[in-house]
C-alpha positions in Angstrom: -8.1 -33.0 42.2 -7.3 -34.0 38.9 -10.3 -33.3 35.8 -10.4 -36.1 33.3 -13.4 -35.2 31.4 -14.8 -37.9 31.6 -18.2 -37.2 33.6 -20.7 -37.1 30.8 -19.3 -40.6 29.6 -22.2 -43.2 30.4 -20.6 -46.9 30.4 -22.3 -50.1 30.9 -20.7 -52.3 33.2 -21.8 -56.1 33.1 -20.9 -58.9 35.2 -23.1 -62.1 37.0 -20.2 -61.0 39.7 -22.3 -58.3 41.7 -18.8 -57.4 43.9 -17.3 -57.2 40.7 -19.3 -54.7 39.4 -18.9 -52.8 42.7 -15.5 -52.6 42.1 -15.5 -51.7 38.8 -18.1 -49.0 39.6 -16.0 -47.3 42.4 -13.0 -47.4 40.1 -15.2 -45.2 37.4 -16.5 -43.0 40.1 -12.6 -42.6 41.3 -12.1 -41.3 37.9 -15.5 -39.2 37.9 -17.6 -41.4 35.5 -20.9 -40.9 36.9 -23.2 -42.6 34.0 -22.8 -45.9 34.8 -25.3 -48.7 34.8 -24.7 -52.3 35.9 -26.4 -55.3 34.4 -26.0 -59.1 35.6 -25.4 -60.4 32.7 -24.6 -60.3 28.7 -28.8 -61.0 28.2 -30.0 -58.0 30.6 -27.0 -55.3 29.0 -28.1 -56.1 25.9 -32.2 -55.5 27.1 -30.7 -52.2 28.8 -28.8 -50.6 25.7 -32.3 -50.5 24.0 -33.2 -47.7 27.0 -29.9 -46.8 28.4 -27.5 -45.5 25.6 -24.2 -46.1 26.6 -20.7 -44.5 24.8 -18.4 -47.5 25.9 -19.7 -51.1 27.7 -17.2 -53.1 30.0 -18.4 -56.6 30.2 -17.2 -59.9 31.7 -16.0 -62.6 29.8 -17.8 -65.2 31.6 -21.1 -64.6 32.5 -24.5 -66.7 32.5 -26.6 -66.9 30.9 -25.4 -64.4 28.0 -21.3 -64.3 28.5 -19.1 -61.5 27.1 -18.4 -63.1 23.7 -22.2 -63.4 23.0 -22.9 -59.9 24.3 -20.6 -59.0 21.5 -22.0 -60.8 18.6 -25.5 -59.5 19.3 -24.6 -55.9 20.1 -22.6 -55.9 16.3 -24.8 -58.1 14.2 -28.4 -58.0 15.5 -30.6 -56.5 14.3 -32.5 -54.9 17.5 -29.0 -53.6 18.5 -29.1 -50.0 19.7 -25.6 -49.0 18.4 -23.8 -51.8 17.1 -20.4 -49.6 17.2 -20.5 -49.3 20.7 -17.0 -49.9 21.9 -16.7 -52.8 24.2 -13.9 -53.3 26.7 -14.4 -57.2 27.0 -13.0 -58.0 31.4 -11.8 -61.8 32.2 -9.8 -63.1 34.6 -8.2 -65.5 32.4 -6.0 -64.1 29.4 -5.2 -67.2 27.4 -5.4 -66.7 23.7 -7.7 -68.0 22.7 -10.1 -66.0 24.6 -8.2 -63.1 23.4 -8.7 -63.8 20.0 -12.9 -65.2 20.5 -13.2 -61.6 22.1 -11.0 -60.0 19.4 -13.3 -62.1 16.6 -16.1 -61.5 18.0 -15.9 -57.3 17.8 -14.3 -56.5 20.9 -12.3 -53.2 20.9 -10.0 -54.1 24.2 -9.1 -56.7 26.7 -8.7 -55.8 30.5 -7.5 -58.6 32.7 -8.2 -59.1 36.2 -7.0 -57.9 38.8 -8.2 -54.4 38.2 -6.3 -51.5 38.8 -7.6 -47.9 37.6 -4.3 -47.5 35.6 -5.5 -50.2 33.1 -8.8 -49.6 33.6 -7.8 -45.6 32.2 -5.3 -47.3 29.7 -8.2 -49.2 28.1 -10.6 -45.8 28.4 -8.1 -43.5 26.8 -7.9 -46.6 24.2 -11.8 -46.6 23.1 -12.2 -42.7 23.5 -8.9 -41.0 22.2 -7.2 -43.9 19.9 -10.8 -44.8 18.4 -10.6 -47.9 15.1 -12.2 -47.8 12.2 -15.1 -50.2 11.7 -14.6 -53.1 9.5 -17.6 -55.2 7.7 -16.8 -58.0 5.5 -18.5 -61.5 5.2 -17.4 -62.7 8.2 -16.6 -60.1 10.8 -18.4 -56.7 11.6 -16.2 -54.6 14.5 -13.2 -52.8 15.0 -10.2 -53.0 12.5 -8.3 -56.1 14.1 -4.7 -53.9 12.8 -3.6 -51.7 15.4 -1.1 -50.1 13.0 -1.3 -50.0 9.5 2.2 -50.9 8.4 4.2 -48.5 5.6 5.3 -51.0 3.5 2.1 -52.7 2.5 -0.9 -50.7 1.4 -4.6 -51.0 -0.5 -6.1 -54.5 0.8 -3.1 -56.8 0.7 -1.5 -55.5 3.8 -0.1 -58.3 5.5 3.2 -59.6 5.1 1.8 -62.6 4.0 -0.8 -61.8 2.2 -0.7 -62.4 -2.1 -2.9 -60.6 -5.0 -5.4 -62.8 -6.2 -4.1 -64.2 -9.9 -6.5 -63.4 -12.8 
């Protein structure tokens, strides 16, 4: 049997998909995550973190009444949030991007598309756990730095290829 450490991890899964969260539960048990707790929805995970808290959160995109996206926004910017630098590994069955990027905006640290497999479902673990982003706060976004890699040839806050100094 392989170890991977990972049995004191306690990860919220959320999804209005109750097979869903089966699945997703038997995948973290396959990988001996025993802490798990399901919620049906982004309203009820949210209610739950205040009790139950979790190191990492896998939640469904689309969910009602409280989808993914929304989930996200409260957990990083309200106030009654538990931890709002829980990392969240936003689930969808539908990758366009625009929902990539309403995830990424919201404060979503990585995407995992349906259909599951555990090799993406570990990918995305070893992601939040081992490879773990800074936070970023500015006026309009509070979550992970949205730069996976800093690149060498720009530096201080102008880092974009793009991006100009302000003229004074």
């Amino acid at each position: 049997m392989v170890t991977t450490g990972w049995a004191s991890l306690r990860v919220m899964v959320a999804d209005d998909n109750a097979h869903m969260r089966g699945i997703l539960v038997a995948m973290l048990k396959s990988i001996e995550v025993t802490g798990v707790y399901e919620a049906k929805d982004g309203r009820d995970a949210f209610e739950a973190l205040q009790r139950w808290p979790a190191d990492i959160a896998i939640v469904d995109f689309n969910m009602e009444p409280v989808d993914g996206v929304a989930f996200t926004r409260m957990v990083r910017g309200d106030p009654a949030s538990a931890n709002p630098y829980l990392p969240i590994i936003m689930l969808t069955g539908h990758s366009e991007e625009h929902r990539v990027e309403s995830a990424r905006d919201a404060g979503v640290h990585e995407f995992l598309v349906k259909p599951l497999n555990v090799a993406g479902l570990v990918a995305r673990l070893n992601s939040v756990v081992y490879r773990q982003r800074p936070f970023i706060r500015c006026p309009t976004y509070f979550g992970p730095d949205r730069r996976r890699q800093a690149s060498p040839h720009h530096s201080g806050p102008w880092r974009r290829e793009g991006d100009k100094p302000p003229v004074r």
